[in-house]
N, C-alpha and C positions, 0 to 999 in steps of 0.2 A: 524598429530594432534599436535600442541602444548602440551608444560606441563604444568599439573596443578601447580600452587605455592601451596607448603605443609606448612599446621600451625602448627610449629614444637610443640605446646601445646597438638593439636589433636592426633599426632602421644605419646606423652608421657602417654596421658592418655590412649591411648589401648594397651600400652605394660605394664600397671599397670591392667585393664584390664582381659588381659590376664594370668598375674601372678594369680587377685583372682578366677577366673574363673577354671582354673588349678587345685587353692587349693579345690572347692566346687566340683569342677569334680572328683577331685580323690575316692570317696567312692562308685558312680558308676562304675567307673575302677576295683575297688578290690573288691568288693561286691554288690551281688541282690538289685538291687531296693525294691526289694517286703523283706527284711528283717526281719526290723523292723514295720512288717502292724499289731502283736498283741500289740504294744507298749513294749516291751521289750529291753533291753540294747542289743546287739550283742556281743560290747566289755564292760567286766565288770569291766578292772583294771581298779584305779583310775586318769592314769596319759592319758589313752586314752577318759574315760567321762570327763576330763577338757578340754583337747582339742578338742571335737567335740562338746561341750557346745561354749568354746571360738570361737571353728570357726565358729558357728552357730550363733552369736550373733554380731560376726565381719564381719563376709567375705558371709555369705547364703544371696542370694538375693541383694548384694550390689554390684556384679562386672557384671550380666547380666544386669542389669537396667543400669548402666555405660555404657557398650557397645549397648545396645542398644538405648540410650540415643545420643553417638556418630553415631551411624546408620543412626537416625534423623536429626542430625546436617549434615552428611555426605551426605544425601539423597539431601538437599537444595543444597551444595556447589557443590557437581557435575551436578545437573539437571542445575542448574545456568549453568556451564560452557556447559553446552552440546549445550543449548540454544544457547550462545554468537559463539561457533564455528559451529552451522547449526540448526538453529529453525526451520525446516521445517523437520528435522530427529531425537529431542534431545527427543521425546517421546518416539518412536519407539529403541532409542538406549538404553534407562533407561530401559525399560521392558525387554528387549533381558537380559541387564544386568542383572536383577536379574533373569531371566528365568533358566538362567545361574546360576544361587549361587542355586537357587532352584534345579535343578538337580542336585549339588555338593552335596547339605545337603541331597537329598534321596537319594542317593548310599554311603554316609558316613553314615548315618541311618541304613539302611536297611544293610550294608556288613561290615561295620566298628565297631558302637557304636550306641547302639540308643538315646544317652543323647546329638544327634545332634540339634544344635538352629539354622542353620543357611536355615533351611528350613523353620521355623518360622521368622523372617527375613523376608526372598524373600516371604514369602506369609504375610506380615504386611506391606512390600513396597509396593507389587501389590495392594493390595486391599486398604490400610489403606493411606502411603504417599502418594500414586501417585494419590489416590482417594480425597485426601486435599490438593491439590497443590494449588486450587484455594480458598479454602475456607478462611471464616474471623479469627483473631484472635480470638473473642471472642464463635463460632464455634468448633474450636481445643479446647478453654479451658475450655466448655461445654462437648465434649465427654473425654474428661481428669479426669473429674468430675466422670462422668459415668463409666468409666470404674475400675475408682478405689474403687469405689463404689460397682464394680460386686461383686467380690470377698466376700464382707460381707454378704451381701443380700444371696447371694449361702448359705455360711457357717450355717444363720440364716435358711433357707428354708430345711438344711438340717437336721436342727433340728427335723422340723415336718416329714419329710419321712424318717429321717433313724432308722428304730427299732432297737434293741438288737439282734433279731433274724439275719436280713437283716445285721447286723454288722459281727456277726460270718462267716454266709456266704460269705462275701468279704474277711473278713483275710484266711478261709480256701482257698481262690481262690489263693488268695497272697503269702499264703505256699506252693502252688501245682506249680505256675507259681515259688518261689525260688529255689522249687527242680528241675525242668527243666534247670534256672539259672547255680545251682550247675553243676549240671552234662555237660551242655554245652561249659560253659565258663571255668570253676573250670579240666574239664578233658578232654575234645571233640575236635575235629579237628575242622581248619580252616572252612571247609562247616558247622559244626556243631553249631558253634555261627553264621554262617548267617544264616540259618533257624530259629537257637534261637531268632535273632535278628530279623525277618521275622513276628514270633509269636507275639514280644511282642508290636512292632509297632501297628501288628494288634488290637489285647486285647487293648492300647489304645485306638487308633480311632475310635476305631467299636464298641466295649462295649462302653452303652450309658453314665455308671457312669464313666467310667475315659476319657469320651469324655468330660463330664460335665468340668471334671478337668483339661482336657486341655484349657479347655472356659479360666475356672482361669485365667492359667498361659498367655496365648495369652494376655485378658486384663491386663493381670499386666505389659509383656513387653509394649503394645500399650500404656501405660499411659507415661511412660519413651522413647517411641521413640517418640509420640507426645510432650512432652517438649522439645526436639531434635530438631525436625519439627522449633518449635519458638523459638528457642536459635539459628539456623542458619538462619531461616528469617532476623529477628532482629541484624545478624549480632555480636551477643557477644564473639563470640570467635576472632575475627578479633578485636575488642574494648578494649582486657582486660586494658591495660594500664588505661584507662579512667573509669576502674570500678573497679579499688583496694580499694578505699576507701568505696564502699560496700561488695568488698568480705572480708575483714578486719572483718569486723562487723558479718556476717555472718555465718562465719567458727566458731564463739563460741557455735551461737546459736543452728547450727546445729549439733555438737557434742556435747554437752548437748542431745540436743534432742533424736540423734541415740543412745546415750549411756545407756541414760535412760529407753527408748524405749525397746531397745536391751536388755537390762537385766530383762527385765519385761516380754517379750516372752518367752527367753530361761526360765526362774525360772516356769512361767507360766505350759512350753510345759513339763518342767524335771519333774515337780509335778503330769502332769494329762497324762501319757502317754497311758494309756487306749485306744483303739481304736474310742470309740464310742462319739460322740457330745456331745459340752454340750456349757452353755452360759460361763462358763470361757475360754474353747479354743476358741470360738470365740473373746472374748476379746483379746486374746492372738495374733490370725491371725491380726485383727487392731493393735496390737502393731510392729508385724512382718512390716505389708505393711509401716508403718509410718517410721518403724526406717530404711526398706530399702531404702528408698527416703532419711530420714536426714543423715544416713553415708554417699548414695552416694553424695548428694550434698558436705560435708565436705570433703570426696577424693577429689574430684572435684577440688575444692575449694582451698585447702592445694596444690595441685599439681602445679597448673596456676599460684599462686603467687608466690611459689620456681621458677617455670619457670624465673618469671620475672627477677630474676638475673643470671649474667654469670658464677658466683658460681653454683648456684643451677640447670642451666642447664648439667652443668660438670655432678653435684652429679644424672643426671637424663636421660643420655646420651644412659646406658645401655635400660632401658624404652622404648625410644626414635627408638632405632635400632630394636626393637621386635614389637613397634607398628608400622613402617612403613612397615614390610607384615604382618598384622593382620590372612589373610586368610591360608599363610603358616604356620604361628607360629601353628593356630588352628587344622589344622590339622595333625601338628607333635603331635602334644601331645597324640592325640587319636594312633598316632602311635607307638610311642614310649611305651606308656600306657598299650594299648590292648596288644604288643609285651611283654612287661613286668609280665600282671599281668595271661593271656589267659593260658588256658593249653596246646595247640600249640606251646605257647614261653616260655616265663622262668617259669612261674606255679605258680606266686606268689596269685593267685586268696584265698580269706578270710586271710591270712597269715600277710597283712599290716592293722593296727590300725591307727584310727583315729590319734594318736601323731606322728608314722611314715610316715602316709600321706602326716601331712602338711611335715615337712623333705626332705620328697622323691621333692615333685609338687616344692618348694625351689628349690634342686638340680638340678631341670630337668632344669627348668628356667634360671636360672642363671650359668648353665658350660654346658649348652647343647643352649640353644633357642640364650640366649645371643651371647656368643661367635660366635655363626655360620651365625647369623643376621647379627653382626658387619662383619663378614671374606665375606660374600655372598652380602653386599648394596656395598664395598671398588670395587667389578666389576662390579654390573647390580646397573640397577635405580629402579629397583623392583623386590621384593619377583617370585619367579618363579608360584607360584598360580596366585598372581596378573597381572602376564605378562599373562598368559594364558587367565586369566577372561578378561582382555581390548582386548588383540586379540580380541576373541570371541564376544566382545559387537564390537567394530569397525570397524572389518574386512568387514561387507557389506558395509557399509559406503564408506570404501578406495578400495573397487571394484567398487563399482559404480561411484565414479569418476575416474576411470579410465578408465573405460569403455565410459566416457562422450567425 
């Protein structure tokens, strides 16, 4: 097989990506999901609620919509090339391929971490890209519409069914599933957080209310991998030179926007942290969805035009070497992470604050991910993940003509 030509733009922005992704993953690493379900602080100092305010307002929701944004984009330029090197096998090798990423992200789910996306992913490729491959533009930007439109409609529906009552009862669920949390991850053996992990996968999917909530989150990536979808149709990542002079313009409006946005949620979310519905946290969740689209566009945005120059590439180099294995980098982290925080490994499980977090996801990145990207691309042409996952999608392919 030929190689692909890399957009060394694409590869910068999933190693930025990856950093924020890192930073919003860490509070799953060091503590329960199910923590804060009566609306209470966790951490009370002052220097830890600025920083989980800040990283909430900065980095929540604006580095998965990125990456999966890039998923989209990615989705087009490899089916493209699958097609040009054997259209009569480039379906059959796209689905193998994410069949493939789907299995990775259930056994890193289920034994590793369950704050895994990349099984949403392979199941938004399968059903969602590979099911619009043929559809019209204006198609994609009707269920775009739609999906981001779910989330509110939910938020407002849940007005009317969620009582007072029905509200305690979820947070007592919430604090029975922490303390399992605790005891599993916070003290338990390596079996003992995969069966933790087992449990809570389940209580997702299967309980219908936080199934509801998975709907959410699925449409909220599906809105950002479908602009993905049409940002690599359309060829824009291949163009930028010829669209600076719109992204110029743009970059203000949309940091305005997210900034605004952004400060109106978190003020919103710190005000009303009570558990139960109301029509100001919904206002709040439209601020959320708005201002994670306008930061991530303004990333975006800011990153492609420093690209443009040979300066800016230098200053974006590290980036650059972390995004070209996306799938390894992802899965160091949950390694190094779990190893970190699990009571198996070093024990640091409740013990890291939201100010220490971002610090730590900082350090890990940048004298761990970085360096070993750059020492690991100077020998192989790809991430050891990524060599695995092309095997595995190409491999029948290159038996079969051999066998020819």
């Amino acid at each position: 097989m030929s190689r692909a030509v890399r957009i060394p733009e694409i590869d910068i922005l999933r190693g930025f990506a990856l950093l924020g992704i890192l930073i919003m993953n860490m509070p799953g690493f060091s503590y329960s999901q199910f923590a804060e379900a009566d609306g209470s602080h966790l951490w009370v100092g002052p220097m830890d609620q600025w920083a989980e305010n800040l990283r909430d307002m900065l980095f929540s929701g604006k580095f998965n919509s990125l990456f999966s944004m890039l998923f989209g984009i990615g989705f087009t330029i490899q089916f493209q090339q699958m097609q040009r090197r054997d259209p009569a096998h480039a379906s059959a090798m796209y689905l193998r391929r994410l069949a493939m990423l789907l299995a990775i992200g259930a056994v890193h789910a289920s034994v590793f971490w369950t704050g895994d996306v990349l099984h949403v992913y392979a199941l938004l490729g399968i059903f969602l890209l590979y099911g619009l491959r043929h559809a019209s533009d204006r198609c994609i930007a009707g269920l775009i519409v739609v999906c981001f439109a779910y989330p509110l409609a939910a938020d407002l529906l849940r007005l009317v069914l969620m009582t007072p009552e029905f509200t305690a009862h979820r947070v007592k669920q919430a604090q029975a599933y922490e303390a399992t949390n605790n005891a599993a991850y916070g003290f338990g053996t390596f079996s003992d957080t995969v069966i933790e992990n087992v449990r809570v996968l389940a209580y997702r999917y299967v309980d219908q209310w936080n199934l509801w909530a998975e709907v959410d989150w699925y449409s909220t990536l599906a809105v950002t991998m479908m602009i993905g979808l049409l940002v690599g149709r359309h060829r824009f990542m291949q163009r930028l030179p010829d669209l600076m002079h719109l992204i110029r313009k743009l970059i203000w409006w949309s940091l305005f926007l997210g900034l605004a946005l952004g400060a109106s949620f978190t003020l919103i979310f710190e005000l009303n942290r009570s558990p139960e519905p109301s029509l100001i946290k919904v206002l709040g969740g439209l601020c959320y969805s708005l201002s994670r689209l306008s930061l991530m566009v303004f990333y975006t945005l800011v990153i492609v035009r420093v690209a443009q120059s040979a300066s800016g590439r230098r200053w974006l180099l590290p980036f650059e070497a972390a995004g070209r294995m996306p799938l390894t980098n992802y899965l160091m982290q949950t390694a190094v992470c779990v190893t970190l925080f699990d009571g198996w490994g070093f024990g640091l499980w409740l013990n890291v604050g939201p100010a220490a977090g971002l610090a730590l996801a900082a350090l890990i990145f940048f004298a761990v991910q970085v360096p070993w990207s750059l020492w690991w691309l100077r020998r192989h042409e790809r991430g050891p993940a990524e060599a695995l996952w092309a095997r595995v999608t190409y491999a029948p392919l290159r038996q079969a003509n051999l066998t020819k």
